[in-house]
N, C-alpha and C positions, 0 to 999 in steps of 0.2 A: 504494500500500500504506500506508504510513505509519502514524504512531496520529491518532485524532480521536475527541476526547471533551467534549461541554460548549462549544463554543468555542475548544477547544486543538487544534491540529494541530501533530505532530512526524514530521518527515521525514530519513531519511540514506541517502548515497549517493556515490558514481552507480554503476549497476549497471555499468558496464564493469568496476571493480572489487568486484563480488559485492552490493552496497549496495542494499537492498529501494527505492530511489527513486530515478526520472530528478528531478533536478531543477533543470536546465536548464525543464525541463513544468511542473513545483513555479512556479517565479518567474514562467515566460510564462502560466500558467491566473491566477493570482495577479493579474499585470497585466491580460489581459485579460478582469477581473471587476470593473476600475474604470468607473463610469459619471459621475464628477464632477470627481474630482481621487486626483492622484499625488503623496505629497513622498520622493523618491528619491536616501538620502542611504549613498552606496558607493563605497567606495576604488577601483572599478576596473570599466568594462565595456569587455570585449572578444569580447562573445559577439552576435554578427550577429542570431542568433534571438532572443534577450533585446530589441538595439537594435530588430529591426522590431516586435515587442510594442509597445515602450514609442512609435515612431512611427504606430501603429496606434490607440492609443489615444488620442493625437494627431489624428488624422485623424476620430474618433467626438466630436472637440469635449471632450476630457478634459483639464483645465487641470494642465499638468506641471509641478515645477521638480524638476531637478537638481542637488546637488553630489557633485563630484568630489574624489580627491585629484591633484593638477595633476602630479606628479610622474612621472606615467603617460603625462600627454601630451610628453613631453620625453625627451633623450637624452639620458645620463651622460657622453656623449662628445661634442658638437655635431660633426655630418657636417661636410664640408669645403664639399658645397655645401647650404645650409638648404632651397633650394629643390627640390631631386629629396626624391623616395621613397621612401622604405623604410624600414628598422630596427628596431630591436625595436617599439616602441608604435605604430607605423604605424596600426595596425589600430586602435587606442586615437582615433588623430588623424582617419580615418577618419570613426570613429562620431561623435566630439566635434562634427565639422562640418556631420556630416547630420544632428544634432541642431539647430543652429542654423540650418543652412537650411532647418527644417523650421518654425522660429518658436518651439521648444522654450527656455524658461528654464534654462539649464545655466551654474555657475560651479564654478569651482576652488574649493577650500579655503583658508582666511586662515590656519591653524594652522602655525607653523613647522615641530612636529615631523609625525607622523603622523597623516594624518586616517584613521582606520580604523574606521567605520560599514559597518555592512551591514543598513540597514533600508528598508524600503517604508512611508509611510500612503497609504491610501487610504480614500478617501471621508469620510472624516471628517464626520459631522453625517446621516450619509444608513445607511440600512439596510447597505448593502455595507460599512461602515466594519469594519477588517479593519490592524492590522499584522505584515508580513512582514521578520524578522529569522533573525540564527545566523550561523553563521562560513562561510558561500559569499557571495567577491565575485560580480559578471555575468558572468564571464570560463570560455573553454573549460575552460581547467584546474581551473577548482573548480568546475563542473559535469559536468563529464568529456563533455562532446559540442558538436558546433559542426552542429546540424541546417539550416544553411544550404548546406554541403557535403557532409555525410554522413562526413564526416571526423571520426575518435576521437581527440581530441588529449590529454583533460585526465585529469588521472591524481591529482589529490587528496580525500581523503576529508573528507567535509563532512556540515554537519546545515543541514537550514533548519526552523522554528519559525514556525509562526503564531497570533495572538493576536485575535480578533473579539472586536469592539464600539467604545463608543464612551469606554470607561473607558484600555481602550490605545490608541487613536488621539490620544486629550487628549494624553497623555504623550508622545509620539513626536512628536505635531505642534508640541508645544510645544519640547521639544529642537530638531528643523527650524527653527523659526523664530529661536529662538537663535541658530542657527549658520549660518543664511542670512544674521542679522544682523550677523554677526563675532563674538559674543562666543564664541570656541573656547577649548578647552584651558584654564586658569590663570582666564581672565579673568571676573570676576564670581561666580567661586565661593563665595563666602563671601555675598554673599546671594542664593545661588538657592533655590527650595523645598526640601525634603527629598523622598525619595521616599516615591510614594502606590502602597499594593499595594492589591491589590482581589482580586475573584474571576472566575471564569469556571468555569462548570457544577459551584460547589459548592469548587475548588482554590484557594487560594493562588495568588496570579502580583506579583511585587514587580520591575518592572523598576528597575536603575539605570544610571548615566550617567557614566564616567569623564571627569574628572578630579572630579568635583565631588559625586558623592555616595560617592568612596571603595568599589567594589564589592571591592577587596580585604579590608578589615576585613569585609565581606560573606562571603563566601566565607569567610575563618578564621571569623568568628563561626558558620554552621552546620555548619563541620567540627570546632568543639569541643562540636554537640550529637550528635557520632555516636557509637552504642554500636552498631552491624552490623559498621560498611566501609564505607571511601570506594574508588571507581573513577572513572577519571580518562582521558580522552585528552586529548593537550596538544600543541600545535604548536610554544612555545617556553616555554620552563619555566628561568626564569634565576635566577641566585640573588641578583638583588638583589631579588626578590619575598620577600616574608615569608612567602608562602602553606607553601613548603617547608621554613622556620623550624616552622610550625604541624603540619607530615605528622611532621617528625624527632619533637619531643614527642610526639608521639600513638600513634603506629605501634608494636604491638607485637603477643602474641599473643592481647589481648582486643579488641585495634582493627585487624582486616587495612586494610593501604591496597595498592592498586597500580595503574598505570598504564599505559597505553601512548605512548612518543614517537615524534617523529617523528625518525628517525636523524641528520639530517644537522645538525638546530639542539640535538639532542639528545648528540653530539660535541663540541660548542663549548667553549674552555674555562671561559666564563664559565658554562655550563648548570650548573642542579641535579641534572640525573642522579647525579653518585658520591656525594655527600653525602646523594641520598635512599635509591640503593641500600644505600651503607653501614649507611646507619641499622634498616637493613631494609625502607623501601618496595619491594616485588614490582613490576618494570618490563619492558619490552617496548619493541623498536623497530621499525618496519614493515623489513620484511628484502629484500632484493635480490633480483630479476628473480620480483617480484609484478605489476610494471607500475606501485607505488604511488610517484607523483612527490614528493607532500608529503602524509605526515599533518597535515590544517588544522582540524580539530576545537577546540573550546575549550570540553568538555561536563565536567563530574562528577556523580556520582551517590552520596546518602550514603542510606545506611541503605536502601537497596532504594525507597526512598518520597521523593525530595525530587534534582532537577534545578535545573543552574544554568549555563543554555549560554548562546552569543551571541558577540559578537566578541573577545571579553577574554584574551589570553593573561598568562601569569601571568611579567610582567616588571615592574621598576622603571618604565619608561617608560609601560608601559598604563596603571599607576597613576595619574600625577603629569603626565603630556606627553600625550598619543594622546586625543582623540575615541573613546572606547569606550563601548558600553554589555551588559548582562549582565540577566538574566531566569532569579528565581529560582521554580523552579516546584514548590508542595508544602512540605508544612509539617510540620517532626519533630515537632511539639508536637501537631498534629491531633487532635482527639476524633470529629469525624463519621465516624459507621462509610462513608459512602456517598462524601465526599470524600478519605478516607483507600484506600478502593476504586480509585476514579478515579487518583487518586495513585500510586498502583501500578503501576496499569497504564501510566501514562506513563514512567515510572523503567522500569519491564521492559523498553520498548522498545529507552530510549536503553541503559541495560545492555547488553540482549543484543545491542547494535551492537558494542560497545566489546567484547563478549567475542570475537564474528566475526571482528573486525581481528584480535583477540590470537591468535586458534584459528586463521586461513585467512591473513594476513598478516604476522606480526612473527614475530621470534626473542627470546631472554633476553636484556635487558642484563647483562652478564656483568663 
């Protein structure tokens, strides 16, 4: 189902929780449409049918490298004996080794704090060239299905985003290579490019790259061009983010904002929830025995015309620590009547997802 317009593909789901896209299918069609190369850089695969994609493509002579975030392959606890099986990332350690014995390029992450990417390039330089981003790691739970069992295990709400051509492949590949190289997080920020937006089928599309092109000041900057509404789903929404500095000044009865969170990071006492509700931001949390394990969303929507999803949640850390990047899509300022069209219909999408959650899953934060 999804939306496709121009070059832009936008997808949310998974339908076990009502969600117009499988997409677990989303990331495997995705992969298996590479005919040259893959750079596959994500916090987490635990999803069997994702891992045989990506050895499948493998196997067709398709030059892979992965990073990981390493913390997946490890236990909080070290077992008593390292050498038996089990635990929680078992399934992680698993995939990690049939990657490797399959001759697959796969490394952990150098970033102390959090490496939290969730993109694909592919094909870079070749017609296919195509990246795959948004806030679903490889894993059951944010895809909501494990189609190597037939077992429904994953219960989080997610978007995936895709971007063709060879204007966002450049950008992606070039972050990859960065961070294959070690320079993560902090390091070399101060002279890295700036970011470069471009177009695709006539829209606006301006990816950035946290820590180092700042997609916070991003993010405030085109929520102080809304005169409609902001809507918002947010996985963790903390108040050392400035973003909810920027919603408290704005929010009132000429600027609606509101939101939906995810309950349980949404509780926390560090969360911005009571300071935005107070202020009057309208909020929502995914509500009990929906089936919905984590709202993982990191999507807004301003002015009915302008999207800004990807992995970024809106914490001090995404900002300043974390391997993040965000994709802002559409532009308040637009004059072409046929890009401003297009642009629409993108936002109505991610909208009417974010309304779905609110209408068929959450209750009032209260």
């Amino acid at each position: 189902m999804g939306f496709t317009s121009g070059g832009l593909e936008l997808y949310a789901g998974p339908p076990v929780l009502g969600g117009p896209d499988d997409l677990d299918e989303v990331v495997r069609q995705f992969i298996d449409g590479a005919v040259d190369s893959l750079l596959i850089a994500v916090q987490e695969i635990d999803s069997e049918s994702i891992a045989r994609a990506i050895l499948a493509a493998k196997a067709r002579k398709v030059h892979i490298q992965i990073i990981l975030e390493g913390s997946y392959l490890c236990e909080d606890t070290p077992p008593p004996d390292p050498w038996a099986a089990g635990g929680d990332n078992e399934v992680n350690r698993v995939i990690h080794a049939t990657f490797l014995r399959a001759g697959i390029d796969v490394i952990t992450d150098l970033n102390p704090a959090i490496f939290h990417q969730k993109f694909v390039v592919r094909d870079h330089g070749k017609p296919t060239a195509a990246v795959l981003t948004g806030s679903t790691n490889f894993t059951r739970t944010d895809t909501g299905t494990n189609t190597g069992t037939g077992e429904v295990t994953g219960n989080n709400l997610n978007h995936v985003l895709v971007l063709h051509g060879q204007k966002a492949t450049a950008q992606y590949r070039a972050e990859f290579l960065r961070m294959r190289a070690g320079t993560f997080g902090e390091l070399h920020e101060r002279v890295e490019p700036k970011p470069v937006e471009f177009r695709l089928g006539g829209v606006r599309v301006k990816p950035l790259f946290a820590p180092r092109h700042g997609p916070e000041m991003e993010i405030m900057k085109q929520m102080l061009k809304a005169a409609v509404g902001i809507d918002f789903a947010m996985f963790t929404f903390a108040q050392s983010s400035g973003i909810d500095d920027t919603m408290i000044r704005l929010v009132g009865p000429d600027l609606p904002i509101r939101g939906v969170l995810d309950r349980g990071q949404g509780a926390q006492r560090w969360a911005a929830t009571t300071s935005l509700r107070e202020a009057g931001v309208q909020l929502w949390e995914n509500k009990p025995g929906t089936e919905v394990r984590k709202l993982h969303h990191k999507l807004m929507v301003i002015d009915e015309r302008l999207i800004i999803a990807g992995s970024f949640n809106y914490t001090g850390p995404a900002t300043t620590l974390n391997d993040e990047n965000i994709i802002v899509v559409g532009d308040l300022e637009e004059t072409d009547p046929q890009a401003e069209a297009t642009q629409r219909e993108f936002a109505a999408f991610a909208a009417a997802e974010i309304q779905r959650i609110i209408t068929d899953l959450s209750r009032p934060v209260l």
